[in-house]
N, C-alpha and C positions, 0 to 999 in steps of 0.2 A: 536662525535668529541672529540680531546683531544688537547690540547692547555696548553700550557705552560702558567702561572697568568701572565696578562699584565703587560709591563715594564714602568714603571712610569719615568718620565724626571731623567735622572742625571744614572739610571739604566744599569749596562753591558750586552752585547747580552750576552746569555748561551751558554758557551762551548757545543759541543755536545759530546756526548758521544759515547764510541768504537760503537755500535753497531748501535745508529742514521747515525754514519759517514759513516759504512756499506753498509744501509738499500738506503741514500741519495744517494751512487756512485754508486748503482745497478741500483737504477729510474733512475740517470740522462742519463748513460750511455747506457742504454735498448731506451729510447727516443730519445736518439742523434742516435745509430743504426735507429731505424725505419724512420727517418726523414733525414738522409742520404740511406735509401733506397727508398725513396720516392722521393726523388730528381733526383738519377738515373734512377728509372721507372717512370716518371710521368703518363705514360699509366693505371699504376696501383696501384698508388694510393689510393685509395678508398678498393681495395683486398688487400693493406697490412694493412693501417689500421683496418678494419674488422680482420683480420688470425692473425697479429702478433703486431698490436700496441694500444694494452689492457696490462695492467700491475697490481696485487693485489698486495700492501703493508700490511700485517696480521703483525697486534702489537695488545700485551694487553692492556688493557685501564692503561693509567698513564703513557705508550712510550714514549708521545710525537709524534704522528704522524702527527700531525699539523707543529709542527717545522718541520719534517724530511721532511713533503710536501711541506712548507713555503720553506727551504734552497734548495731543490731538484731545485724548479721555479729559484730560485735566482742564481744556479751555470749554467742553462744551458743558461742565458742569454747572447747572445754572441758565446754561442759555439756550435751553430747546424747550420744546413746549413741551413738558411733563419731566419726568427722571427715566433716567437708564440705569439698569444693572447690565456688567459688561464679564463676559466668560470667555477668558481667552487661554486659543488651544496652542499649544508647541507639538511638534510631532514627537520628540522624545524625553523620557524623565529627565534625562540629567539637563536639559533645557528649562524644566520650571524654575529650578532653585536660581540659574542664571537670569531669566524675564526677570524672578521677583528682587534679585539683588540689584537689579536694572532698574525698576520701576521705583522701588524704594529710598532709592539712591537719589535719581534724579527726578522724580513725579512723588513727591511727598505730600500732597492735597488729595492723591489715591490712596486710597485704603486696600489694602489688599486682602480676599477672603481663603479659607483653605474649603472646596466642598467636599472632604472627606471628613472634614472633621465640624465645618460649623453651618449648617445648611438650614438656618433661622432668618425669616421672610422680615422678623420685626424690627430686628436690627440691621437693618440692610440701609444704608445711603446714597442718596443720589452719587453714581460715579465709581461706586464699589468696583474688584475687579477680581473675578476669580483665576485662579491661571490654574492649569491640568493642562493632560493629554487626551485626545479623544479615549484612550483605553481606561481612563479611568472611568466615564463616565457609559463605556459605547463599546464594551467587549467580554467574551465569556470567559470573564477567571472575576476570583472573589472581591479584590479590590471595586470592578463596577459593580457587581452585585450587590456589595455594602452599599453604597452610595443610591442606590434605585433601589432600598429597601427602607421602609418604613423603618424606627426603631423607638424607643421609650424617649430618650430627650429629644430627638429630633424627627423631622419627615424626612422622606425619599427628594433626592433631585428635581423630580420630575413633581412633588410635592411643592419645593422652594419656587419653580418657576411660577406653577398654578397662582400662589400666591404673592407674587410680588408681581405678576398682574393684574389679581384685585386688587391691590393697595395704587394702583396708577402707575407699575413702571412700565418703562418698553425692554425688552431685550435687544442687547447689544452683543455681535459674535466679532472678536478679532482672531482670524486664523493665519499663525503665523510660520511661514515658511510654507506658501502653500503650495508651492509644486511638490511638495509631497502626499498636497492633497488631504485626503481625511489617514491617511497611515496604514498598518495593515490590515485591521479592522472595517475598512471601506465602507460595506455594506450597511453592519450596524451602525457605524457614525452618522451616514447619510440618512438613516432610518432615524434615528435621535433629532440631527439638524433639524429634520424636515417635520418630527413629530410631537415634535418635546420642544428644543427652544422655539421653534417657529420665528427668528429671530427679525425684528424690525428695521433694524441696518446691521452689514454686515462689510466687516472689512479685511481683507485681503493683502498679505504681504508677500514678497520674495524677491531675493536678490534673481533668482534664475526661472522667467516667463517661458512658459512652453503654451504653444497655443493648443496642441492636442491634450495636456495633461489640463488648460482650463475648459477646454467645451467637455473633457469627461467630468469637469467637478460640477461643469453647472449642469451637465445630466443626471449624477447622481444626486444631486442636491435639490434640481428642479427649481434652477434658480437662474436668473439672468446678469452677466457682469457690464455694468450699463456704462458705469465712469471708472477713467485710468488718470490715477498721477504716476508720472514717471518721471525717473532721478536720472541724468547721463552722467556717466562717467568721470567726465571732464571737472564738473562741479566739485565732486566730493573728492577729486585731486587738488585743483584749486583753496579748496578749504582745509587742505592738509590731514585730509583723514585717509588717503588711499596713495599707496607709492604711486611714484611716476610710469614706472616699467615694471615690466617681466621680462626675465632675461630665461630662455630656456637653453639646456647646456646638453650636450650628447658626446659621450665617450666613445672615440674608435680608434683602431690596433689596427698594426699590419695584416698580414693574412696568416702569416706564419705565428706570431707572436698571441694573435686573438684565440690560437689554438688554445693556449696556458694561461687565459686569464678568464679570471670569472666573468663576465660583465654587470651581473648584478652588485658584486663588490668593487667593482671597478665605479660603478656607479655613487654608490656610497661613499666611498673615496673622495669622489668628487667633490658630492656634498656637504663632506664633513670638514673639507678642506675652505670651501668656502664660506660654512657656519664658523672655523676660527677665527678667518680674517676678520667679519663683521664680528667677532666678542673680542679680538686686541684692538680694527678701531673703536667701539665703545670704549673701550677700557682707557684706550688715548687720551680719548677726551675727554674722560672722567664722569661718565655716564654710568650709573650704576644698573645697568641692565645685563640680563644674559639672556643672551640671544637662545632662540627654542628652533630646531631642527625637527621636520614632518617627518617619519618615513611610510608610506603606505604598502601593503601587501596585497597579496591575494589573499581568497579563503582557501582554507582546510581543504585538501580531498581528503575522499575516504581514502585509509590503509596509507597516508602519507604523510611527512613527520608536518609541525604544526611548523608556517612558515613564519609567525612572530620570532618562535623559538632559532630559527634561522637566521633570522635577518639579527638578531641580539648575536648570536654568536659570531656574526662578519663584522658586527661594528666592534665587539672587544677587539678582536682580533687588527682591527686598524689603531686601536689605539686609545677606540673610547670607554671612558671611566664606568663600567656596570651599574656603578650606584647612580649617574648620570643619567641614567635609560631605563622609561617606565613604559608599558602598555595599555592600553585600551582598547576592549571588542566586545561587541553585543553576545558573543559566548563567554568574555570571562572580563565581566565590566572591575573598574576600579571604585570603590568608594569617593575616593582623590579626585577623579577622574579631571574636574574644573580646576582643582585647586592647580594640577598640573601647569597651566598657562602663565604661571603667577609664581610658580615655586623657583627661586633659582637654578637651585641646585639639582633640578632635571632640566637636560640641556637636548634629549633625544625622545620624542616619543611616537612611538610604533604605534599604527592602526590598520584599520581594513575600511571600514564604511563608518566608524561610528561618529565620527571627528567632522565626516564630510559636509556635513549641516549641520550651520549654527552655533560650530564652537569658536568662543572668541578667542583669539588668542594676540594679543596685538604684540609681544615679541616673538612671533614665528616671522621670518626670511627667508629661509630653506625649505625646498623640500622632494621626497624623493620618490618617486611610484615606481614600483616594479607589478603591479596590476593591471592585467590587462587590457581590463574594459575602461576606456574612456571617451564615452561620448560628451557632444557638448556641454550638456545640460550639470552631468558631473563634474565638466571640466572647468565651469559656471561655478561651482561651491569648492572644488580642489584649489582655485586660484584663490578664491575670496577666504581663503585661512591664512596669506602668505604676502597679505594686499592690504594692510591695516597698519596706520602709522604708530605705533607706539608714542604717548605724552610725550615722554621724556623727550624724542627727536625731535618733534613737529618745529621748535625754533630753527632746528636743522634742514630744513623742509627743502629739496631743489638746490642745495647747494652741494650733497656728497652720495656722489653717483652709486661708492657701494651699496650706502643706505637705504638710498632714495627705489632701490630697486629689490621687486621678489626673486626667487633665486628656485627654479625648478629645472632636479635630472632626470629624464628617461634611463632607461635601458634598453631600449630600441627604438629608431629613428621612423619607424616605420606607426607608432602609436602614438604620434603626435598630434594626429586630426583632432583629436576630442579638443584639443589646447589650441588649436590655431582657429577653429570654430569658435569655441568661447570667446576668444578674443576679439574674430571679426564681428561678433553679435554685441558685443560689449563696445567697440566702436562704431557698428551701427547706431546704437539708442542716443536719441536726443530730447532731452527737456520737454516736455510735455503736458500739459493738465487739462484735460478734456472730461466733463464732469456733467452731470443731468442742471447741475445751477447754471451752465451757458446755455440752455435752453427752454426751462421752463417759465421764466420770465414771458414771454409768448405766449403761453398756453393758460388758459383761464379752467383750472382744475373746479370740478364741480357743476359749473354749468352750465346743461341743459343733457350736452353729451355723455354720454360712458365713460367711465376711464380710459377704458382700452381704448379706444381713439383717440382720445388724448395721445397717450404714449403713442401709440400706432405714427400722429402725426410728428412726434417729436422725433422719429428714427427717417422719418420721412417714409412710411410706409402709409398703405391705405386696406379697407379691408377691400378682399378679392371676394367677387361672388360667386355663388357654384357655377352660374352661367359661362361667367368667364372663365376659371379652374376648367371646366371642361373642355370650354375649347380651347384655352390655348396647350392643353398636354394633346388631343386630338391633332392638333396642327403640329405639336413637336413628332407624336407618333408617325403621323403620316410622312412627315419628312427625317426620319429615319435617324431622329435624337435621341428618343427613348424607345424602349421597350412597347410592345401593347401593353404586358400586363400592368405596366404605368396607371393607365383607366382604371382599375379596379383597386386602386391604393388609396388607404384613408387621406383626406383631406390637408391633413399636417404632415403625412407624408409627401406627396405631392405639392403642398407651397416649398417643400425642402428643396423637391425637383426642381420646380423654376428659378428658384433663388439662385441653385447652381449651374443651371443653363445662363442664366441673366451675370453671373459671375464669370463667362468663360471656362467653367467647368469641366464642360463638356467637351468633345474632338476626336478627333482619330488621333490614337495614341504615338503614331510612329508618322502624321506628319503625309507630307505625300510620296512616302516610299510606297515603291507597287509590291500591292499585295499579292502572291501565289498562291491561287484557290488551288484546293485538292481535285482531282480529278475524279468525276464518280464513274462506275461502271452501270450498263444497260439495266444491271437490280438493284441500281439506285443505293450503294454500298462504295466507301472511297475506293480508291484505287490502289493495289499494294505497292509501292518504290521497289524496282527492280532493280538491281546488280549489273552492271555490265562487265560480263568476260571475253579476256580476252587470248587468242589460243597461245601455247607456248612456239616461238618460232625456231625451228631447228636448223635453217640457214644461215645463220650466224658462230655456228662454234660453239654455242655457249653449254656448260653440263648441266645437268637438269638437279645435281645436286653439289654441294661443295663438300672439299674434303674437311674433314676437322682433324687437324694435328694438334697433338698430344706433348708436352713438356718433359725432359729426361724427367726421372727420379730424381730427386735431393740429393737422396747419396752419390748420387753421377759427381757432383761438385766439388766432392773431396770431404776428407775427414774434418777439414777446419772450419765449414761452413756455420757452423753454429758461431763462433770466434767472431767471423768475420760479421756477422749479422750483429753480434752483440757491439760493435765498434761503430759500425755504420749510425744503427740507434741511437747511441750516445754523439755522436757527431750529426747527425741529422735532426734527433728532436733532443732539444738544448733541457735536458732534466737536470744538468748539469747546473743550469741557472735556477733552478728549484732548491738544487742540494747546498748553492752556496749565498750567502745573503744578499740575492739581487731581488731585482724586480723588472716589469717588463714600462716600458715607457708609452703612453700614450696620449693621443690629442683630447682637448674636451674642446669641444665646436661650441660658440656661442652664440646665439640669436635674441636680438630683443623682439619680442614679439607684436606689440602697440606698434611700434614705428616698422615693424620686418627689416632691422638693420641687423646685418649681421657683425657683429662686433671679432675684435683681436681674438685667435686662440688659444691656449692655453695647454703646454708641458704639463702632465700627471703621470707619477709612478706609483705601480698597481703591484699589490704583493704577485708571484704567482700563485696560483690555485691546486695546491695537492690534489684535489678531486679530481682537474683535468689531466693531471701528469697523471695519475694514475688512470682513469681511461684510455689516453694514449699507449700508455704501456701494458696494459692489460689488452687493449687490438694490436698491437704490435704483435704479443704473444701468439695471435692465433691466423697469422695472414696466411699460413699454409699447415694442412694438418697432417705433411711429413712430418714435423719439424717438433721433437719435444718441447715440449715448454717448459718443462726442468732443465733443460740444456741451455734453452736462449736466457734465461733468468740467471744462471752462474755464468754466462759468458760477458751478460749485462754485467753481471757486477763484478766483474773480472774486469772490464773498461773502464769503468768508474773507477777504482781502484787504482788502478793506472791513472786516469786522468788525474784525482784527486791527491794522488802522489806527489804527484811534480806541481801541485799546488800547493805541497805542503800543509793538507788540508787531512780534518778528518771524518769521516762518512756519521750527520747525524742520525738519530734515528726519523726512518719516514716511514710509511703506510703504500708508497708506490711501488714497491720490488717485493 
């Protein structure tokens, strides 16, 4: 979800901007069509919502699509032929109480309803707007169960709908963030949508379009997504609501030196160096802002320590303030969780997935993944937390390049794809509104014809008759398209088939590389791949086997070998630089990603990492198993001593020896 910062008492609605204004007269007007076609067929109702009263609104995260949904409700109150009551779904709790701070804020002509607690048909107003999540109303724990339960003051859910259809409303569904689709509950939600609201128009949000996650929604739903408004990019840069850039940063070390540094804390490092600059220049300029630092993890394995708990312990250890740094995760949520965005005085906050949609946060600039998985579609909502102009700069807008840009570190160079995809998709998409109102203007709904030809003609389709369906899958058969058993495929399986032959769908997968048939044998069984051998030649000299020589004994070396191992170690691998207050020096690579410019690099000093000294010196320990390990361990620190000496230094306590 993306939501505009709640407007506190005394506070002006926000103007909307050219391309909100756009986005809101394409919704309202695509709805008020379907709902005056709905009125004129009531027969078929139920077939235009299904075919044509689905609507996607595609904006990038920091649009504002919240508002442009908020004003959308609020303009057609009044001007469609009958009333709406509108239920709109977030994919997670901590997302409702932000819609309704959003909605209330800036959409104050919506009345907001709770259905857990007020599920009364009589008090219902044109425009009304429920906000939940599908689980409340659409999964097996008690919360939905209340609510789909009849009770003394109130009916069931499924009761309120019944009747605010007698009384003449229509149902109206906003699903927001919908590439998440109906949430984990899938099934039952889709069973609800499709049973229970049966909704009249239906509207569709999300910063991050997947086309395989919308044809599974409109299968589960059994619904068609007929018109797209789409937001580029560009716009909502233009309008000062989304930084200019992304700058992606990658930490690397010599060969020798990446031995001894964490890279996950080196990473960090990075970022937390870059979250200061951007809070001393605010603070320059007298902005009262403090700037909000992402960090993302992995999840928990079993039988391994929790990695939040990790990640808090590398950042104190850099230097950040504990009471500064709070967490968030769908296993140990915070009550705070929102307020977090807003709080000053947390400047770091730790997640895993829970943050990844829909948390607004318009002081984040930073942020840090050490998470594996990034694909685009995540790398799609990972970016749109760190890509939202904060008020207070927007006068600053394009004029102060640290500002003006998101600030993201890896920990490996090689997990960047999810990020360079998000961004090529995000500079794909252009301005767009293609809606059932540019064409039904044409179509004379009601009659003489069926609906479904109607629409049929407005996609530019026609109906196929079995005569034809037969033959032409026959003619694909015989020419070696499809399958036989093609023939014997229901009817709407087979329109599936042609559409995808008729799409280039179809082909030889590899092109016209020659194919290598198997060879079969006389009983009609492949052929088994033989071996070729070949004999050993004895005319050459060569032995038929090699000797293997054997290394003296250790003690061959002399008594002092231990001595001398223990000296080498310390002159070889620099723990020496561990035991005295250095650090290891390394590059952070920069890339702006939108433009693919690679930018200046950047000098960083990274603590070493006790954990790796101590690996190293624990395999040091055992490179050969003559060799005590009680022996090389005092000979260790019998060089140290030595070396430390003439340092004038003295040995603190560590965990590596």
């Amino acid at each position: 979800m993306n939501a505009e910062p709640a407007r506190k008492a005394g506070d002006a609605l926000h103007t909307l901007a050219g391309y909100q204004s756009k986005a809101r007269d394409a919704l309202r007007d695509t709805v008020r069509r379907i709902a005056g076609l709905q009125v004129e067929n009531p027969v078929q109702r139920e077939m235009i919502a299904r075919e044509l009263g689905v609507v996607l609104l595609q904006a990038p995260t920091a649009a504002g699509k919240t508002l442009i949904l908020g004003r959308t409700l609020e303009s057609l109150r009044g001007a469609v032929l009958g009333k709406f009551a509108w239920f709109w779904f977030t994919p997670f709790v901590g997302l409702v109480e932000q819609t309704k701070d959003a909605l209330s804020a800036q959409c104050p002509s919506l009345r907001l309803r709770e259905v857990a607690k007020d599920r009364t048909a009589a008090s219902t107003r044109d425009g009304d707007v429920f906000v939940q999540t599908w689980a409340t109303v659409a999964a097996n724990n008690a919360d939905a169960r209340k609510v789909r339960r009849r009770a003394e003051a109130s009916g069931s859910i499924d009761d309120l709908i019944g009747e605010l259809r007698d009384k003449g409303f229509s149902i109206g569904v906003v699903i927001d963030e919908a590439h998440v689709n109906f949430g984990t509950s899938a099934q039952a939600a889709a069973e609800f949508y499709l049973n229970v609201l049966k909704p009249d128009a239906t509207i569709l949000a999300t910063a991050t379009p997947s086309d395989e996650k919308l044809e599974s929604f409109e299968r589960e739903a059994g619904i068609r997504v007929e018109s797209r408004v789409v937001v580029d990019r560009q716009a909502v840069v233009d309008a000062g609501l989304n930084k200019i850039g992304l700058v992606l940063g990658i930490v690397t070390f010599g060969e020798e030196d990446s031995k001894l540094v964490d890279p996950e804390q080196a990473a960090f490092a990075a970022c937390w160096a870059r979250h200061k600059k951007i809070r001393n220049e605010l603070a320059d300029r007298g902005i009262a802002v403090t700037p909000l630092m992402l960090v993302q993890v992995e999840d928990q394995k079993a039988g391994e320590a929790d990695p939040v708990g990790r990640a808090r312990e590398k950042l104190v250890q850099l230097g950040v303030p504990a009471a500064a740094i709070k967490s968030h995760t769908s296993g140990k949520s915070d009550p705070d969780f929102h307020a977090f965005a807003h709080d000053p005085d947390v400047e770091v906050l730790i997640f895993k997935v829970a943050i990844a949609t829909g948390f607004d946060a318009p002081r984040a600039w930073t942020l840090v993944s050490v998470r594996p998985n990034r694909g685009v579609q995540f790398g799609l909502q990972i970016v749109g937390r760190i890509m939202r102009v904060h008020p207070a700069v927007r006068h600053l807008h394009k004029t102060i390049p640290l500002l003006d840009n998101g600030f993201v570190v890896l920990t490996d160079p090689e997990l960047q794809g999810g990020l360079d995809a998000a961004v090529a998709e995000l500079r794909a998409v252009r301005e767009s509104i293609d809606t059932i109102t540019d064409h039904l203007n044409v179509v004379q709904f009601g009659s003489g014809a069926p609906l479904l030809q109607d629409i049929q003609a407005i996609r530019g389709e026609g109906p196929v008759s079995i005569e034809e369906r037969a033959q032409r899958i026959g003619q694909l058969v015989e020419q070696g398209v499809l399958f036989p058993s093609a023939r014997d495929e229901t009817p709407e399986f087979q329109d599936r088939l042609l559409k995808a032959v008729d799409a280039g769908a179809t082909g030889d997968l590899f092109g016209d590389l020659p194919i290598q048939r198997p060879q079969i044998t006389d009983a009609g069984s492949p052929a088994r791949s033989r071996a070729t051998l070949y004999r050993l030649r004895t005319d050459l000299g060569l032995p038929e086997t090699m000797k293997r020589e054997e290394l003296p004994a250790i003690q061959a070396a002399g008594a002092d070998f231990a001595e001398m191992v223990g000296r080498e170690f310390v002159k070889r691998i620099p723990v020496a630089d561990y035991l005295l207050p250095r650090g290891k020096a390394g590059e952070l690579r920069l890339r702006e990603l939108f433009q693919n410019r690679s930018e200046l690099s950047e000098r960083l000093n990274v603590p070493i990492s006790a954990a790796r000294v101590d690996d190293l010196a624990q395999a040091a320990f055992q490179f050969n198993d003559q060799i005590d390990p009680r022996d090389l361990k005092r000979s260790i620190l019998r060089a140290l001593e030595h070396f430390l000496f003439w340092e004038n230094r003295r040995i603190p306590k560590t965990g590596c020896l």
